[in-house]
C-alpha positions as CSV (number, residue, x, y, z in Angstrom):
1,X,14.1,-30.4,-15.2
2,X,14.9,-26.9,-14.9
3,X,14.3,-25.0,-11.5
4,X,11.1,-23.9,-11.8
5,X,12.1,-21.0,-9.2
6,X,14.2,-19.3,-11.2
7,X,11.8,-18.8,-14.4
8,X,9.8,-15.7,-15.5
9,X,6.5,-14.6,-15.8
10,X,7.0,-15.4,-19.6
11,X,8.6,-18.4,-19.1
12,X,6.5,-19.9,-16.7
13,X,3.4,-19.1,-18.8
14,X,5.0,-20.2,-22.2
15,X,6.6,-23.0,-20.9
16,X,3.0,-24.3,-19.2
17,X,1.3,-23.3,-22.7
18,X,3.9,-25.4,-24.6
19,X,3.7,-28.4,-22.2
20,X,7.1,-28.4,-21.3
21,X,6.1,-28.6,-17.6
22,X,2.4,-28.5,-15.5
23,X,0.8,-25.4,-13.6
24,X,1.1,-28.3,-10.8
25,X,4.6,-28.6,-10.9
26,X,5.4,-24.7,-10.7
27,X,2.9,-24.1,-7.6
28,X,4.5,-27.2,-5.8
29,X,8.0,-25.9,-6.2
30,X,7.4,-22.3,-5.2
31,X,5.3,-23.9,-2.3
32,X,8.5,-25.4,-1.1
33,X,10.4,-22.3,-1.9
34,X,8.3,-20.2,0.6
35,X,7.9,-23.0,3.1
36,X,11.7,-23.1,3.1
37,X,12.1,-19.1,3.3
38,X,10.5,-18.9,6.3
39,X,13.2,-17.0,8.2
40,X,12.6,-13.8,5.8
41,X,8.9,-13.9,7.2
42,X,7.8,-12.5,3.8
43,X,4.1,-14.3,4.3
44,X,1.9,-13.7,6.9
45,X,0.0,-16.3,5.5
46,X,0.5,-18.6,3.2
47,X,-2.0,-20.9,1.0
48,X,-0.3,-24.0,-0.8
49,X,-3.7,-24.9,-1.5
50,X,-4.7,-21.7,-3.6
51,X,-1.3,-22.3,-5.6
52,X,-2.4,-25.7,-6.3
53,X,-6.2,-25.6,-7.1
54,X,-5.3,-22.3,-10.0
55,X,-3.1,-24.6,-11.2
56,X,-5.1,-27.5,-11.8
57,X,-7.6,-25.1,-13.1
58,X,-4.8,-24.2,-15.9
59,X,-3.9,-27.7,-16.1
60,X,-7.4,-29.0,-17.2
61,X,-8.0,-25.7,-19.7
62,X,-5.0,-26.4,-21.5
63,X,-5.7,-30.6,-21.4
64,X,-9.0,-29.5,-23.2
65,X,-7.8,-27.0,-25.4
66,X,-9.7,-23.3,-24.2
67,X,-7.2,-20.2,-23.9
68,X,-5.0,-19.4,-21.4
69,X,-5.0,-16.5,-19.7
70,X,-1.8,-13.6,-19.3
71,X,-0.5,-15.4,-16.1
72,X,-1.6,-18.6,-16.7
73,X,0.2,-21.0,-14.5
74,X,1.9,-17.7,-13.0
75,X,1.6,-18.5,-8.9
76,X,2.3,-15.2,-7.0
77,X,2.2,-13.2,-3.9
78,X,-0.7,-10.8,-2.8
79,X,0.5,-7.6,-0.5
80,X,-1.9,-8.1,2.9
81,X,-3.6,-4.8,1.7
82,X,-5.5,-6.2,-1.3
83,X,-8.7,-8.3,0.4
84,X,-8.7,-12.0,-0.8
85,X,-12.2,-14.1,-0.5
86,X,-12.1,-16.1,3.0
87,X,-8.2,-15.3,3.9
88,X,-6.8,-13.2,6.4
89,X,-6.5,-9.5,5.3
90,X,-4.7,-7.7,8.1
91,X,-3.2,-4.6,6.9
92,X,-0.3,-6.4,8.5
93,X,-2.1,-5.0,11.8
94,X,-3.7,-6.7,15.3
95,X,-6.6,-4.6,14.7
96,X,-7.8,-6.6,11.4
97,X,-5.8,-9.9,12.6
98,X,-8.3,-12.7,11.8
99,X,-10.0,-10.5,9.3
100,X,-11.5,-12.4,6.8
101,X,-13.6,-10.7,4.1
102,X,-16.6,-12.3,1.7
103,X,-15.5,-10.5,-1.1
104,X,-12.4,-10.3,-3.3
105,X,-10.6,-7.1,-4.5
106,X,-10.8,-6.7,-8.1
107,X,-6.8,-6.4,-8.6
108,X,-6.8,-10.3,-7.1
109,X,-9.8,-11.2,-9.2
110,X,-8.0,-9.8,-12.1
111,X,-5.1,-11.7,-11.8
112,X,-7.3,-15.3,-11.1
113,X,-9.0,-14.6,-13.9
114,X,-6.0,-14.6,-16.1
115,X,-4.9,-17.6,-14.6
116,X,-2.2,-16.2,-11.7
117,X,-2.4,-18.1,-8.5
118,X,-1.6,-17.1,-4.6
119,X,1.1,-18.6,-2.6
120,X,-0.1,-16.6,0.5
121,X,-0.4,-12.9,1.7
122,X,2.8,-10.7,2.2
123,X,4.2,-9.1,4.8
124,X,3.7,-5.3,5.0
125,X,4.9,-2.3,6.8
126,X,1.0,-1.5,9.4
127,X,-1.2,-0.3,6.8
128,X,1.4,0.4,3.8
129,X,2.8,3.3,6.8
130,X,7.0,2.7,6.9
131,X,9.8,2.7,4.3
132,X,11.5,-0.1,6.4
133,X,9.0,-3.1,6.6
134,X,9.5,-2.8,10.7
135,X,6.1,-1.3,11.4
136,X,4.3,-5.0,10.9
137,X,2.7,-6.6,13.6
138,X,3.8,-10.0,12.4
139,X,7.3,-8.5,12.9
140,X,10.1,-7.1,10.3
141,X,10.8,-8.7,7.3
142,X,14.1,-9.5,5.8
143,X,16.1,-8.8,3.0
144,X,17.9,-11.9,1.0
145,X,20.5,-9.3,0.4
146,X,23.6,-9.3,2.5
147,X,26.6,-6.5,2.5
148,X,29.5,-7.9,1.5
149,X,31.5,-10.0,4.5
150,X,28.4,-9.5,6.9
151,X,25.4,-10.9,8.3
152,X,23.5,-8.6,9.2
153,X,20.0,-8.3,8.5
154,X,19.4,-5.7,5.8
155,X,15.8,-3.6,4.9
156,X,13.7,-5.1,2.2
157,X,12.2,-1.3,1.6
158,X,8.6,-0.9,2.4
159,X,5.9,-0.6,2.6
160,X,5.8,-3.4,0.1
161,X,8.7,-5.5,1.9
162,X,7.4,-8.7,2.0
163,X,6.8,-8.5,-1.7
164,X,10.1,-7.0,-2.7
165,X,12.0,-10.4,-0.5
166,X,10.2,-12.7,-2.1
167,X,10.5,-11.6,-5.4
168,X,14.4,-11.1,-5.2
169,X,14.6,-14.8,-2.9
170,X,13.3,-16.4,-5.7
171,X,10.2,-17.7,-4.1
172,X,7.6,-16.3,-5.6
173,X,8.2,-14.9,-9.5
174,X,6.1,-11.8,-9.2
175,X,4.2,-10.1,-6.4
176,X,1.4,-7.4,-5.7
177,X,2.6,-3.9,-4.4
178,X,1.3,-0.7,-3.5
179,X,2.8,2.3,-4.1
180,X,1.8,5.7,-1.9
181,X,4.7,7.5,-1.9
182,X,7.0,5.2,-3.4
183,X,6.2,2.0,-1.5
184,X,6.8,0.0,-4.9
185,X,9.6,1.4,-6.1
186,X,12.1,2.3,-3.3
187,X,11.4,-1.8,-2.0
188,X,12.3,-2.9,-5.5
189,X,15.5,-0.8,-5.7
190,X,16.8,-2.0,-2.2
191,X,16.1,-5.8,-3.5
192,X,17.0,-5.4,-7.1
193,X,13.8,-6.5,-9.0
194,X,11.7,-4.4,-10.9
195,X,8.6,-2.1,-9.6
196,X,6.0,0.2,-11.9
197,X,3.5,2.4,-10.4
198,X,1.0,3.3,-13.2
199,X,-1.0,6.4,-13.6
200,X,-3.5,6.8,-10.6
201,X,-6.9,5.0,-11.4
202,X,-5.0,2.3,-14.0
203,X,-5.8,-0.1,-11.1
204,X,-8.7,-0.4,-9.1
205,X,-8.6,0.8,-5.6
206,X,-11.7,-1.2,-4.6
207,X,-10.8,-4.3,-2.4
208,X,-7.8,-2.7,-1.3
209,X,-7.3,-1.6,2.3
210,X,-6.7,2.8,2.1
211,X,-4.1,4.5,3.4
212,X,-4.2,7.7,1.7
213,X,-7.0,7.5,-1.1
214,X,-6.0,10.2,-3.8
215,X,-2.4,8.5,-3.6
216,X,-2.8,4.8,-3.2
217,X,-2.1,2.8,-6.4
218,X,-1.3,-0.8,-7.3
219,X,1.3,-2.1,-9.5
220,X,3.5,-5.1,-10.0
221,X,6.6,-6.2,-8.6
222,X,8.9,-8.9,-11.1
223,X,12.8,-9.5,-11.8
224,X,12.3,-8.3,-15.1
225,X,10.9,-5.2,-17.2
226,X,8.9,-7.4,-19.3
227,X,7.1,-9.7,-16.4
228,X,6.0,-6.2,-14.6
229,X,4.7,-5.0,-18.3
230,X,2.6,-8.5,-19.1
231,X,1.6,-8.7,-15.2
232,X,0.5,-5.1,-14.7
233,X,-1.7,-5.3,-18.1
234,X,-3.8,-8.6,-15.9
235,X,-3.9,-6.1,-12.7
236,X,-5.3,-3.3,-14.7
237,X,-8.6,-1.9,-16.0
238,X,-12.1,0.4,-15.5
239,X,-13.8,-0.6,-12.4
240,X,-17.0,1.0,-11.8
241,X,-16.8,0.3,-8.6
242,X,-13.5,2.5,-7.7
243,X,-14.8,6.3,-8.9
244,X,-11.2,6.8,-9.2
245,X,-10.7,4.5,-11.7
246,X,-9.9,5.4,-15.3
247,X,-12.5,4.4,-18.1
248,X,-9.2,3.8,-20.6
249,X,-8.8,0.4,-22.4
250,X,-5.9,-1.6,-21.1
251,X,-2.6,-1.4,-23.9
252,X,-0.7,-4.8,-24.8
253,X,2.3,-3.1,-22.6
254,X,4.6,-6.1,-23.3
255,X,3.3,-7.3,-27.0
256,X,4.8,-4.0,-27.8
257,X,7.9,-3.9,-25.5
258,X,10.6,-2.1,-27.4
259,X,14.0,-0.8,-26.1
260,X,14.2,1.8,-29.2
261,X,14.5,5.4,-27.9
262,X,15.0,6.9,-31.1
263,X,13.1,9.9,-30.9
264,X,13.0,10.2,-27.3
265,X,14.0,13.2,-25.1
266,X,14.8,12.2,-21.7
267,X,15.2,15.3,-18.7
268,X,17.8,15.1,-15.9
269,X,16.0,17.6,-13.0
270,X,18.7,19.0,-11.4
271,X,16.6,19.3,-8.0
272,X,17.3,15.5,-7.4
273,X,20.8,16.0,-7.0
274,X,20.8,16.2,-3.3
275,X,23.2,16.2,-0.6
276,X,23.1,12.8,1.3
277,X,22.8,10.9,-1.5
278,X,25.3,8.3,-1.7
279,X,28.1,8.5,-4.5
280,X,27.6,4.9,-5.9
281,X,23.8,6.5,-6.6
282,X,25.2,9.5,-8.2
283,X,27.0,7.5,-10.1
284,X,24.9,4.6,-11.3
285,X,22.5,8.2,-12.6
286,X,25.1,9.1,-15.0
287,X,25.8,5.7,-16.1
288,X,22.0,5.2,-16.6
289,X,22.4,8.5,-18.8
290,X,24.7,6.9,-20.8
291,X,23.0,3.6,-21.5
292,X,19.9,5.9,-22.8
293,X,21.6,7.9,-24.9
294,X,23.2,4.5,-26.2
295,X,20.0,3.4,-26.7
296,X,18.8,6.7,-28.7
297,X,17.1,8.9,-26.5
298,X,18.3,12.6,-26.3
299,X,19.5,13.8,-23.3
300,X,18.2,17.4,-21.9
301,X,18.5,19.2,-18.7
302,X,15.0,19.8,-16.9
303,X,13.6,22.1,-13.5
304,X,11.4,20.6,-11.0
305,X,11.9,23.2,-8.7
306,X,9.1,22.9,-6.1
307,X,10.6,19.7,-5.4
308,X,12.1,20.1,-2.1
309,X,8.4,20.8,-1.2
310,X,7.1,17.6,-2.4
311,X,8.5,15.5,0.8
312,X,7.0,17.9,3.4
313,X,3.4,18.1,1.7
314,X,3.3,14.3,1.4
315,X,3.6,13.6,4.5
316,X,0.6,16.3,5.6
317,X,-1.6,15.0,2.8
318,X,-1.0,11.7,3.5
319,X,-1.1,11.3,7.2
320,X,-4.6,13.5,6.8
321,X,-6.6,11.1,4.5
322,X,-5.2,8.4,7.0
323,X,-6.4,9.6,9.9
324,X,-10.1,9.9,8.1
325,X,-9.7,6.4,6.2
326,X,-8.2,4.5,9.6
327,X,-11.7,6.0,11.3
328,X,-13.7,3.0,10.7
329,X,-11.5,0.8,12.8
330,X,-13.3,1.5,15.8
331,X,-14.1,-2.3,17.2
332,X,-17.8,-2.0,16.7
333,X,-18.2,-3.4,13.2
334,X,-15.1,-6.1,12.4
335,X,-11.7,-6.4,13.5
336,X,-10.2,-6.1,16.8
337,X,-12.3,-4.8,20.1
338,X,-11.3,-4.6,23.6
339,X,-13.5,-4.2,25.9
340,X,-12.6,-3.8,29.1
341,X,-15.4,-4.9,32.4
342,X,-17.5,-1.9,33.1
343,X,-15.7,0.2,29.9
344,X,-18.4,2.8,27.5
345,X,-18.5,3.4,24.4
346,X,-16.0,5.6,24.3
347,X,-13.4,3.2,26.3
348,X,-13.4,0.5,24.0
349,X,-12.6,2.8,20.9
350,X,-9.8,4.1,23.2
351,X,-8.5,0.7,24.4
352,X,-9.4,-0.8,20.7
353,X,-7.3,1.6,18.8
354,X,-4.1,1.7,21.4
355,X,-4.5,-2.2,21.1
356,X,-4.7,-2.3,17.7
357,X,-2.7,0.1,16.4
358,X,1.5,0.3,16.0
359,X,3.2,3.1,17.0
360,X,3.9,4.7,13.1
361,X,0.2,4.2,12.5
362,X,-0.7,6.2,15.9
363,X,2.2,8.5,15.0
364,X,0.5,9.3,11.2
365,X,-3.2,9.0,13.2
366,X,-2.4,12.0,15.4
367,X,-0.3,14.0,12.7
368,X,-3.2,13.9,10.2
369,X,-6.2,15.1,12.9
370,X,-3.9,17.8,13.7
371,X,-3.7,19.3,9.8
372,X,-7.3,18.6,10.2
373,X,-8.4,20.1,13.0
374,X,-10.3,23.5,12.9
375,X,-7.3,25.7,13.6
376,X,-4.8,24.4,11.7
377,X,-6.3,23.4,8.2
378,X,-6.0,26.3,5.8
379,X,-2.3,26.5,7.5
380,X,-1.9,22.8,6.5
381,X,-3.4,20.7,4.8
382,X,-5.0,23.7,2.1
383,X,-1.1,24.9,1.6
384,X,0.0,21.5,1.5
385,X,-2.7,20.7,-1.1
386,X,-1.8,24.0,-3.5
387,X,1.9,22.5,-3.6
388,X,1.0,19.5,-4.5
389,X,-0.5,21.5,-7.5
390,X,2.6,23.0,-8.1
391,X,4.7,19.7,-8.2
392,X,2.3,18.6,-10.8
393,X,2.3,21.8,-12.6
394,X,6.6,21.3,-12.7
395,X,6.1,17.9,-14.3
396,X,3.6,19.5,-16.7
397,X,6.6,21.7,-17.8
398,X,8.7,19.2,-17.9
399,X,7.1,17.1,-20.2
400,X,6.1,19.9,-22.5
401,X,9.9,19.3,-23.3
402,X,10.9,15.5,-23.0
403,X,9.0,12.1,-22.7
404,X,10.5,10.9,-19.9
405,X,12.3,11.9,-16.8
406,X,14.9,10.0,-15.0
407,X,16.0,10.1,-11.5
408,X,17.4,8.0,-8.9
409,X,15.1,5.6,-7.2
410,X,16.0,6.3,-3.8
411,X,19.3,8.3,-2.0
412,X,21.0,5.6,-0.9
413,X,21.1,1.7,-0.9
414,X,19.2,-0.8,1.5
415,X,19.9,0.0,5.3
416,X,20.3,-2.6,8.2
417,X,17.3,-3.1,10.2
418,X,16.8,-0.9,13.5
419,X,19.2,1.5,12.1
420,X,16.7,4.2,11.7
421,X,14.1,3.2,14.3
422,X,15.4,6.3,16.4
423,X,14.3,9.1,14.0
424,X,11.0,9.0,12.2
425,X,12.2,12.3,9.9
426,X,15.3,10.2,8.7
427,X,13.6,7.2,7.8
428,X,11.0,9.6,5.9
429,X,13.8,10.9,4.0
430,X,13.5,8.0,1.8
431,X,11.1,8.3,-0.1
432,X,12.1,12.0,-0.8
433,X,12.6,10.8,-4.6
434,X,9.9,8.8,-5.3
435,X,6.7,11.2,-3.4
436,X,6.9,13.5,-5.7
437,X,5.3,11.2,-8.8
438,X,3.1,9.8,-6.6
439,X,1.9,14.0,-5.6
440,X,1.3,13.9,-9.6
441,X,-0.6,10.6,-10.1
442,X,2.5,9.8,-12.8
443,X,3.2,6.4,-13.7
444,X,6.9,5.6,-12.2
445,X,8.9,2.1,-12.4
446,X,12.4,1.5,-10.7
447,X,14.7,-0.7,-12.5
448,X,18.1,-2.5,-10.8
449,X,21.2,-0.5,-12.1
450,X,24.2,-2.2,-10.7
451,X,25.3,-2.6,-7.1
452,X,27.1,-0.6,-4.9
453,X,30.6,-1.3,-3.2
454,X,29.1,-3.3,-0.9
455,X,27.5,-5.5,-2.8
456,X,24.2,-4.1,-2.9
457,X,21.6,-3.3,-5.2
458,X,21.0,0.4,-6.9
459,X,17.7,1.4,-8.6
460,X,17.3,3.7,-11.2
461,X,13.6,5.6,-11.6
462,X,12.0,6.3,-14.4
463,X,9.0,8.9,-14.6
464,X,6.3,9.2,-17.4
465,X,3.9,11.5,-18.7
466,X,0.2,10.3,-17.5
467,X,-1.4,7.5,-18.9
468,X,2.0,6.8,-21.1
469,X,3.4,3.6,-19.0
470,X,4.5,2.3,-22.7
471,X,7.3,4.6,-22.3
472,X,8.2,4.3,-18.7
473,X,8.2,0.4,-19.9
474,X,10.4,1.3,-23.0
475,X,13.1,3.2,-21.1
476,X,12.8,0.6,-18.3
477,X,13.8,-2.2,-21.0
478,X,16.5,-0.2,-22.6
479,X,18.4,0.7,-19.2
480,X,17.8,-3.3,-18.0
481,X,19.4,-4.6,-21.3
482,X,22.8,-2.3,-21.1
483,X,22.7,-3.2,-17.1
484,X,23.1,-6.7,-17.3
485,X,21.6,-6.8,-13.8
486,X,21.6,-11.1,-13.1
487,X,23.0,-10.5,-9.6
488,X,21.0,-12.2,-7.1
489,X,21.2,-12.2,-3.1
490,X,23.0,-14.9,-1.9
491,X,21.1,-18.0,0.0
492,X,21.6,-17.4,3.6
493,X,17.5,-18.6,4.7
């Protein structure tokens, strides 16, 4: 039989709808697979038994003939943000450790209802805050990827880290991600898979543990274009629970798939050409250039301008709707509480929240009050807010003249673990490409480009007008077909 590891989305659903092979027999091998990866601790927690019982669901709908759903037979991985019925949700943090909520997000409920399964909850950067997947509780997670002649442990990207590992180890075919300010995309550049934020509001919110509400958005992460388009149309839809959430019907993103750019204008900003930015990035831009013009598209110079803006208002905005959403932790009504002999009220918030939370979360906690606080909000947050309008207003240009802008994914390629740990501001400057789509709400996808000289992976990014991920998808396709990316991490776990 054919590993079942290495198959699709699509193939693992086609292959269960045609009877080549069970629902059973996919959830038991990627069960193994994730019981055997253990050293990348990519799960917090895993449930075999979740895997198994969506699968025997599948199993019997097929024996008795009713339709299957989009990821039927499809078992994945959930990101710890999204809450799951009566399993640990932890935010990857002690303060929610043994947190186990009575109610299921509707992204997971999506995704059982079109027949997708969970091999256990993934391993996070605390509360979706780090680009490095170090800021965990449960401790770091690894990459499969290796530099060439060495072993030493290399970033999966984060905050989504846990999902981007498993996806490129092969033990889970798709996972959950969330994307703030590029916590999708950046992880699936450093791992070489595939990663699409949509449009703000295409997924519900609801269920999902906030970082920073007006940026916080769900997508998938796959190994191919196609898997992220037919897994991101299950995770999608109106929720009228989530007031954020677009009343738009759901597209057939992958029926439709098509790597024809005839017709297409595609803009090169100029402003992403930074200094830092590693040549074999540089590079792998140009050559993604190339392979879009082979595929049709017209090439045309665009301005983002406030761009070098976007990086410093992010991380005001963000840190601000933190410290307000992180609030509620306060060991009174779930989660964590310390409470020391003879301590107040006031003692056990203290002693909760410096128990509970990392150091980047505290870090964030303290930034955000501070852009809040009486004296310092119209300096702040107010003028980081009006540039945010103006990075939205440059896209809005920009797309009055092309469909489509593309970028690099991130400056440079995966980074070893603890290398950064000494300066915050350095490992910020990550996500200096990919915050500025997430400022505009812009649907976004990263797709594997090559590797670099030492035998890493490269992303290239994508960017979209709103509500148009059918042309984020389409680009995606066309740049994944002239890449030829099959490289995959070598087994070292």
């Amino acid at each position: 039989m054919t590993d079942l590891t290495q198959l699709s989305i699509k193939a693992i659903r086609d292959g269960v709808r045609a009877g080549e092979f069970t629902a059973r027999e996919v959830a038991e091998a990627f069960n193994a697979a994730v019981a055997e990866a253990a050293e990348l601790n990519a799960f917090i927690v895993t449930t075999p038994e979740h895997a198994l019982a969506a699968a025997d669901e599948v199993d019997q709908a097929r024996a008795a003939g009713d339709e299957l759903g989009a990821m039927a037979g499809v078992p994945i991985g959930m990101k710890d943000l999204f809450a799951t019925r009566g399993v640990q949700t932890s935010a990857a943090s002690h303060i929610l450790e043994g947190f186990r909520p009575e109610y299921e997000s509707t992204v997971s409920q999506n995704l059982w209802k079109a027949g997708a399964g969970m091999l256990g909850k993934l391993n996070l950067d605390q509360f979706a805050m780090g680009s490095s997947n170090e800021t965990s509780h449960f401790g770091n997670v690894a990459s499969p990827w290796r530099k060439a002649g060495s072993n030493q442990p290399m970033s999966p990207g984060g905050s989504s880290g846990g999902s981007s590992s498993a996806v490129a180890a092969r033990i889970a075919p798709a996972a959950t991600g969330t994307d703030t300010g590029g916590s999708i995309r950046q992880p699936a550049a450093f791992t070489g898979i595939c990663g699409i934020k949509p449009t703000y509001g295409r997924c519900s919110r609801w269920g999902v543990v906030a970082f920073a509400s007006s940026l916080d958005q769900a997508g998938p992460m796959a190994r191919s274009v196609e898997d992220c388009a037919i897994m991101l149309g299950a995770m999608a839809g109106f929720d009228p629970k989530d007031a954020t959430s677009l009343d738009m019907p759901v597209p057939d993103w992958g029926g439709v798939l098509s790597s024809d750019l005839r017709g297409k204008k595609i803009g090169i900003p100029e402003e992403y050409r930074r200094e830092g930015t590693d040549q074999a990035i540089l590079d792998a831009w140009e050559q993604g250039k190339a392979w879009l013009k082979d595929a049709g598209a017209e090439i045309v110079d665009v301005s983002l301008p406030h761009t070098k803006y976007a990086l410093p208002a992010y991380y005001i905005i963000a840190p601000a709707e933190a410290s307000s959403n992180l609030a509620r932790y306060d060991g009174v009504r779930y989660g964590l509480r310390e409470l020391p002999e003879g301590a107040g009220l006031q003692d056990m918030y203290a002693e909760t929240r410096e128990a509970g939370f990392g150091d980047e979360v505290k870090r964030r906690i303290l930034i955000g009050t501070y852009v809040l606080s009486a004296g310092f909000y119209d300096a702040y947050y107010n003028q980081a807010q009006k540039v945010r309008a103006l990075v939205a207003r440059d896209f809005e240009r920009a797309f009055g003249e092309v469909d489509l802008i593309l970028a690099p994914t991130t400056p440079t390629a995966s980074f070893p673990l603890g290398s950064m740990n000494e300066d915050p501001l350095t490992m910020y400057l990550n996500d200096v490409f990919a915050v500025p789509a997430s400022l505009a709400g812009l649907p976004a996808m990263s797709v594997p480009a090559g590797l670099n000289p030492d035998g890493l992976p490269l992303g290239l990014q994508l960017v979209g007008k709103p509500f148009d991920e059918q042309s984020v998808l389409d680009a995606g396709l066309a740049i994944e077909q002239r890449a030829g990316f099959t490289a995959a991490p070598e087994k070292w776990w």
